[in-house]
N, C-alpha and C positions, 0 to 999 in steps of 0.2 A: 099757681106756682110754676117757675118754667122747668121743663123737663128736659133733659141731657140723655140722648142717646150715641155712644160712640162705638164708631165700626172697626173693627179688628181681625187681621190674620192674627191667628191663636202665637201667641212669643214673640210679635213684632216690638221692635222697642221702641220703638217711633210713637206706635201706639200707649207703648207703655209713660211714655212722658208726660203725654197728655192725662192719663188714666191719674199717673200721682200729683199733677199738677190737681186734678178732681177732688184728690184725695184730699190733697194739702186745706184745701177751701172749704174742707167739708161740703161737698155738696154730691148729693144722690145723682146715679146717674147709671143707665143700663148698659150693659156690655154686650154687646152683638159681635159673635167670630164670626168670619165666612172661611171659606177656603181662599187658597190663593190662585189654585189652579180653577178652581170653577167660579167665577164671580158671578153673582145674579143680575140680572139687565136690571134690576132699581137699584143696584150699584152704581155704575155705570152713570146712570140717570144723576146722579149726585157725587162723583167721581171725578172730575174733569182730566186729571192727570191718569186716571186707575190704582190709584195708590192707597193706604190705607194710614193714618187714621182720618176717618169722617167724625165730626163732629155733627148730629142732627140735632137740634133748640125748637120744643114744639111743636116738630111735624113739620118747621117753615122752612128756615136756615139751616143748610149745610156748610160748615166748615171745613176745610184739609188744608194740609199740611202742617206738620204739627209743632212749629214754632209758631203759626200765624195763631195756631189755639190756643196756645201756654200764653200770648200778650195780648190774646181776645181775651182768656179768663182773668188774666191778671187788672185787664185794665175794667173788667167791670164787676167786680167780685171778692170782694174781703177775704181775707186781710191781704195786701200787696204783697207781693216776694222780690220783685225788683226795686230792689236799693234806691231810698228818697234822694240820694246825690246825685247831680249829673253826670258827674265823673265817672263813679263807681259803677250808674248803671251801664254807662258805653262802655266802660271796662267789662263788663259782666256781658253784656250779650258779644262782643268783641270775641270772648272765649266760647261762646253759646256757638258762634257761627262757624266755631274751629271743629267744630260737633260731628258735620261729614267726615272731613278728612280723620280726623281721629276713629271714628268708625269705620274706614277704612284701611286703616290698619292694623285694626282688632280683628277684622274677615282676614286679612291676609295671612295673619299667623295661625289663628282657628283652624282656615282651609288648606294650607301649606301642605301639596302632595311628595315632597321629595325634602330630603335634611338641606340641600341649597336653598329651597323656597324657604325654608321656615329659618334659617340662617339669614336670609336677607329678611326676610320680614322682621323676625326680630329685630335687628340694627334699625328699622325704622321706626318699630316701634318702641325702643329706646329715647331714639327722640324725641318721640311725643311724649315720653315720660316725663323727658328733663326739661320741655318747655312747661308743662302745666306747674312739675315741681317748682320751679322757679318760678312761677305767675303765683304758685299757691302759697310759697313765701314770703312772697313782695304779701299778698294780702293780709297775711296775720297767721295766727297758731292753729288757730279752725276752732271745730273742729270742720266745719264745712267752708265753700269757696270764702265768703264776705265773715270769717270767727263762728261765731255763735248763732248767725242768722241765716235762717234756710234762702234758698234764691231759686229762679228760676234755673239759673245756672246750673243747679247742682240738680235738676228737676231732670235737665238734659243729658247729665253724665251718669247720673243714676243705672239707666239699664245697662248701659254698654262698659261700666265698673265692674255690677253683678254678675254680667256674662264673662269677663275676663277671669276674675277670681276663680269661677269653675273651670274654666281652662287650664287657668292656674294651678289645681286643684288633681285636675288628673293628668296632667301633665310634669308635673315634678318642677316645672321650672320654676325660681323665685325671684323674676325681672324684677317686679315690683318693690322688691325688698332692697333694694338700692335705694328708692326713691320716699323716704318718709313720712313726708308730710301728706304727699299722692296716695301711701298705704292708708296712711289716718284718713283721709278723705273718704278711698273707697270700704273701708269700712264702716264709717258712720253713715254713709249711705245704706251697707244695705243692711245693716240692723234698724233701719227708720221702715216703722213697720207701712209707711205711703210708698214705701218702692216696691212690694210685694202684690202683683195681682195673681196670685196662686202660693201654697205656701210651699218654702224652701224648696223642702225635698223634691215637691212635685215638679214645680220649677225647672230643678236643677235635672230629671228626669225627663223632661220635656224641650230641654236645651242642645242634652247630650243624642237624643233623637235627633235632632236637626244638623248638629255636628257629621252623628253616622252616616248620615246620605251625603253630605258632602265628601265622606271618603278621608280628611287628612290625616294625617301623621298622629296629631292629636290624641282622636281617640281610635289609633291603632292595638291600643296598649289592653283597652278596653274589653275588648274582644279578642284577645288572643291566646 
C-alpha cells in the first residue's frame, strides 16, 4: 500500500489544501509540522523552493507545491474532483489560479497596521468578492463552485474562506454579507468536516495566534 507523508508549517493553508484534497480521496496519510523558522536540512534535501507543502510517496517521491499535488492526486486517485468537461475544468482551474492573488488580499486586510491600510485593503478586497460572486453565479446555486459537486476548486478556496470568516468574526466587519452566493460558498466549505485539520476552536485559536504577531488592527480589539 503506498504511504503519504505530507510536511507542514502548523496553519499553513497551502498545506491545508492538499491535506483535504487527502481527505477528500479517503486516503491515509501522516502529517509532519516543522517550524518555519528552523527547517531541518532533510527538508531542504526535498524542498527545492523551501516552501511547504511536501508531499513524501513511499520514502521515494517528493512532491511541492501544492496545486501540482491536488492534480497529482486527482489524476491518480478516486474518485476525480475536477469536472469530466473540458470547459468546466479550464473554467475551474482558471479560478484555482486566481488562488494567489485572492490570498493576497485576505493578508492584506488581516495585517492592515493603520484604518488607511485596512481601508484600502478592504476596497480590494471587495473586488475579489464580486469577481468570484459573479463566476459563482454564472455557475449555478451551489452549494459549492461547480452546484452540488465538490472540486478541486473549492479544495483551494477552502482554507483562505475559513480564515476570512474569523477575521470576520472578530472584527465585526460583514463584507461578505454583500456578496451571497460567496457567503453560501464559504460556508459550506467550512462545515465540510475534509476542510478541518484541527477542530474549530482550536483552529481558530491557533489562527488568531498568528494574527497577534503580525500586530494589525484586527486583532487589536482582542486584547484590549
Amino acid at each position: 500500500m503506498t504511504s503519504y507523508r505530507l510536511i507542514s508549517f502548523k496553519a499553513c493553508p497551502w498545506v491545508q489544501r492538499a491535506a483535504i484534497v487527502l481527505r477528500e480521496k479517503g486516503v491515509a496519510f501522516e502529517f509532519v509540522h516543522i517550524e518555519a523558522t528552523n527547517r531541518p536540512d532533510w527538508f531542504s534535501a526535498i524542498s527545492p523552493h523551501g516552501k511547504v507543502p511536501v508531499l513524501q510517496i513511499d520514502d521515494r517521491t517528493a512532491l511541492f507545491e501544492s496545486n501540482a499535488i491536488a492534480e497529482y492526486l486527482d489524476e491518480s486517485i478516486a474518485p476525480r474532483l475536477h469536472p469530466a468537461d473540458a470547459v468546466a475544468r479550464a473554467i475551474n482551474r482558471a479560478w484555482t489560479d486566481y488562488l494567489p492573488s485572492f490570498s493576497a488580499t485576505l493578508s492584506a486586510l488581516s495585517g492592515a497596521a493603520t484604518k488607511e491600510e485596512h481601508g484600502a485593503a478592504r476596497s480590494v478586497l471587495s473586488v475579489s468578492f464580486g469577481r468570484l460572486e459573479e463566476a459563482l453565479v454564472r455557475q449555478g446555486d451551489g452549494p459549492f463552485f461547480n452546484g452540488r459537486d465538490y472540486a478541486l476548486v473549492d479544495a483551494g478556496y477552502a482554507p483562505f474562506l475559513q480564515r476570512y470568516l474569523i477575521v470576520e468574526q472578530v472584527s465585526g466587519d460583514r463584507l461578505i454579507e454583500g456578496f451571497p452566493r460567496l457567503r453560501q460558498w464559504a460556508d459550506a466549505l467550512v462545515e465540510r468536516p475534509s476542510t478541518h485539520s484541527f477542530p474549530p476552536a482550536e483552529f481558530r485559536e491557533l489562527y488568531l495566534g498568528i494574527l497577534r504577531k503580525r500586530g494589525g488592527l484586527v486583532v487589536q480589539a482582542l486584547d484590549a
